[in-house]
C-alpha positions as CSV (number, residue, x, y, z in Angstrom):
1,X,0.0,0.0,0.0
2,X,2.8,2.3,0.9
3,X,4.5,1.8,-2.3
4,X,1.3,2.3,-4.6
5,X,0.8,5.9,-2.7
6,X,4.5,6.8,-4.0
7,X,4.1,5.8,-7.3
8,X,0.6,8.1,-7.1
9,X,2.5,11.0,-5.6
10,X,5.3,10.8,-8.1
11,X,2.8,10.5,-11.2
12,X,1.2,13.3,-9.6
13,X,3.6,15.9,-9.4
14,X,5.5,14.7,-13.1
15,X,2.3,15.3,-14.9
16,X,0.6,18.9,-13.3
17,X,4.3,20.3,-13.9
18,X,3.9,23.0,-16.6
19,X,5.5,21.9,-19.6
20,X,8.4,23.7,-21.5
21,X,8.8,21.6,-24.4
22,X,7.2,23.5,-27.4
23,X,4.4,21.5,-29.1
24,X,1.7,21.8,-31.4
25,X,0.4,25.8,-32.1
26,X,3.8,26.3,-29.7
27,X,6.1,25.2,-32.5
28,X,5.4,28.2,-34.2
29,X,7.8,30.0,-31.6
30,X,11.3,27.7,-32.5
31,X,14.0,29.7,-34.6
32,X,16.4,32.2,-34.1
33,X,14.7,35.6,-33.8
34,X,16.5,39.1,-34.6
35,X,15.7,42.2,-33.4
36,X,14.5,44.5,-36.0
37,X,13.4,47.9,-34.2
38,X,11.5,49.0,-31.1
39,X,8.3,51.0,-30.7
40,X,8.5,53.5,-27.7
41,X,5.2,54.6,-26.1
42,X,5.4,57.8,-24.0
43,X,3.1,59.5,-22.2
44,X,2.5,63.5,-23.1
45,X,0.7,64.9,-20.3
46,X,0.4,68.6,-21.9
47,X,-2.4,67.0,-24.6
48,X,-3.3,63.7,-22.4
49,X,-2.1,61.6,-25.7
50,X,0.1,58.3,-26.1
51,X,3.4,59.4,-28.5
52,X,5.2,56.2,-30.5
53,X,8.5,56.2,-32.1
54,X,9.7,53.8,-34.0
55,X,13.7,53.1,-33.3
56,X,15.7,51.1,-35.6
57,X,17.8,48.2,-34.1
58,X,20.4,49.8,-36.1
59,X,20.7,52.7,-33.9
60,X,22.7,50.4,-31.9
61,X,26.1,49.0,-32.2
62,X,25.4,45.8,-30.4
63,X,22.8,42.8,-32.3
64,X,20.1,41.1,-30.3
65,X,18.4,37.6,-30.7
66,X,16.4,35.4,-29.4
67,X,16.3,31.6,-30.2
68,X,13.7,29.3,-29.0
69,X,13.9,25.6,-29.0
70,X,11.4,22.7,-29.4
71,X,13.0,20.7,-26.6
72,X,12.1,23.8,-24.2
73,X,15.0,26.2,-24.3
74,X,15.0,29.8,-24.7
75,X,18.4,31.8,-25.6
76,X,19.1,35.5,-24.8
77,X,21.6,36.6,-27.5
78,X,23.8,39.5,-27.5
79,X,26.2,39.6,-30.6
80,X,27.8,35.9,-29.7
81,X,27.1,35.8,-25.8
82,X,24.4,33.6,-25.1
83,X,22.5,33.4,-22.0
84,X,20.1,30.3,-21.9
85,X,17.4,29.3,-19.7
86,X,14.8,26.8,-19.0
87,X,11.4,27.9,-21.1
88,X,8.4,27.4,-19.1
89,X,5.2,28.5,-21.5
90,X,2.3,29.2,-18.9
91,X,0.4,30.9,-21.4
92,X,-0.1,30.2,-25.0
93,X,-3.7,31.5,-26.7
94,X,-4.9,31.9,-30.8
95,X,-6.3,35.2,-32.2
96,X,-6.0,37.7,-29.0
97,X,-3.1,40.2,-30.7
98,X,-4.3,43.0,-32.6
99,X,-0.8,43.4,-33.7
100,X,0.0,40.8,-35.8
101,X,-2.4,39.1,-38.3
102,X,-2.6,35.3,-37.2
103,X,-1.1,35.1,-34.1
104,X,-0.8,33.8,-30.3
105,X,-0.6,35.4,-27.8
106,X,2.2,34.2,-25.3
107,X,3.8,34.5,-21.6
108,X,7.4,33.1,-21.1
109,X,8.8,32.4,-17.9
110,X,12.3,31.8,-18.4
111,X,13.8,29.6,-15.5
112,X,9.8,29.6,-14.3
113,X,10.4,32.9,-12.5
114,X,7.3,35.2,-12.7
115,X,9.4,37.9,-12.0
116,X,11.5,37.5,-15.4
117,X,8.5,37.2,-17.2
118,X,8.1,38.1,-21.0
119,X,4.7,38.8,-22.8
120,X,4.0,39.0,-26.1
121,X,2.2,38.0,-29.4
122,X,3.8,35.6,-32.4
123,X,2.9,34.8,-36.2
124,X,5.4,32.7,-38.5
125,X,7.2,35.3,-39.0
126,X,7.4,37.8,-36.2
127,X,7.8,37.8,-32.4
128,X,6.8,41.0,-30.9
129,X,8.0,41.0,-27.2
130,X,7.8,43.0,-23.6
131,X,10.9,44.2,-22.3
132,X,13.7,41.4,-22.2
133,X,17.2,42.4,-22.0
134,X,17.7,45.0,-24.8
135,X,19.2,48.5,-24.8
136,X,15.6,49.6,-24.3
137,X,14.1,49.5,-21.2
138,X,10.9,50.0,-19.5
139,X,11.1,53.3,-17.2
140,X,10.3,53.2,-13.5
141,X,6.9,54.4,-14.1
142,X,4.6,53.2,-16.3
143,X,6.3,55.2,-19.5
144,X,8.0,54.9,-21.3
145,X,6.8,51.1,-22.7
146,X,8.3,49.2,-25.3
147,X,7.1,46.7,-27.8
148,X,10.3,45.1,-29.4
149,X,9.9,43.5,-33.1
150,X,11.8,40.3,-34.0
151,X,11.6,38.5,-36.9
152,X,13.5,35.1,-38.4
């Protein structure tokens, strides 16, 4: 009896885990992704309005990727360092991004920490993403925000 409750408890807790292998709709997010240019919303309190400007990754000296991989790793890229980490995919959902035609709408949590969290939407061709390690960042407040466009 005691050995049958292991086995339960073990088959338990190895099949609620959250998954980070990419499959099905998922596999649309493997490649290597390149950082094309960032949008920067900021706030102009003078006409109560949202400003955007669009800045070119080519402002920058330094190139950014991501690459994502079936078996469940995700890759920070910064010309040829690489930081990688253990892709936990919460959050995968069709046809909730108004910014790209035919796409999901995702949440990464890379190493499963909430904190490190990155949002975003994806089609076959583009990744749009939250703030994750570029020279753009979000300010303290709640401007300025940044949506940053990757594409394979």
């Amino acid at each position: 009896m005691k050995y049958i409750s292991v086995i339960a408890v073990l088959t338990l807790l190895l099949t609620s885990c959250i998954k980070d292998k990419l499959e099905k709709d998922s596999l649309i997010m493997a490649g290597t992704w390149n950082w094309q240019y960032s949008i920067e919303y900021t706030y102009d309190s003078a006409n109560d309005t949202i400003l955007t400007n669009i800045i070119p990754a080519s402002n920058y000296p330094d190139s950014y990727r991501i690459r994502i991989e079936e078996k469940g790793k995700i890759y920070q890229i910064k010309n040829s360092e690489e930081d990688k980490y253990r892709l936990v995919l919460p959050d995968f959902k069709s046809g909730l991004c108004f910014d790209l035609n035919n796409s999901y709408q995702y949440k990464i949590l890379p190493n499963n920490k909430e904190n490190d969290s990155i949002v975003g939407c994806v089609n076959e061709d583009t990744l749009i993403t939250s703030d994750w390690h570029l020279p753009l960042q979000k300010g303290d407040g709640q401007y300025p925000y940044y949506k940053h466009v990757f594409t394979k």
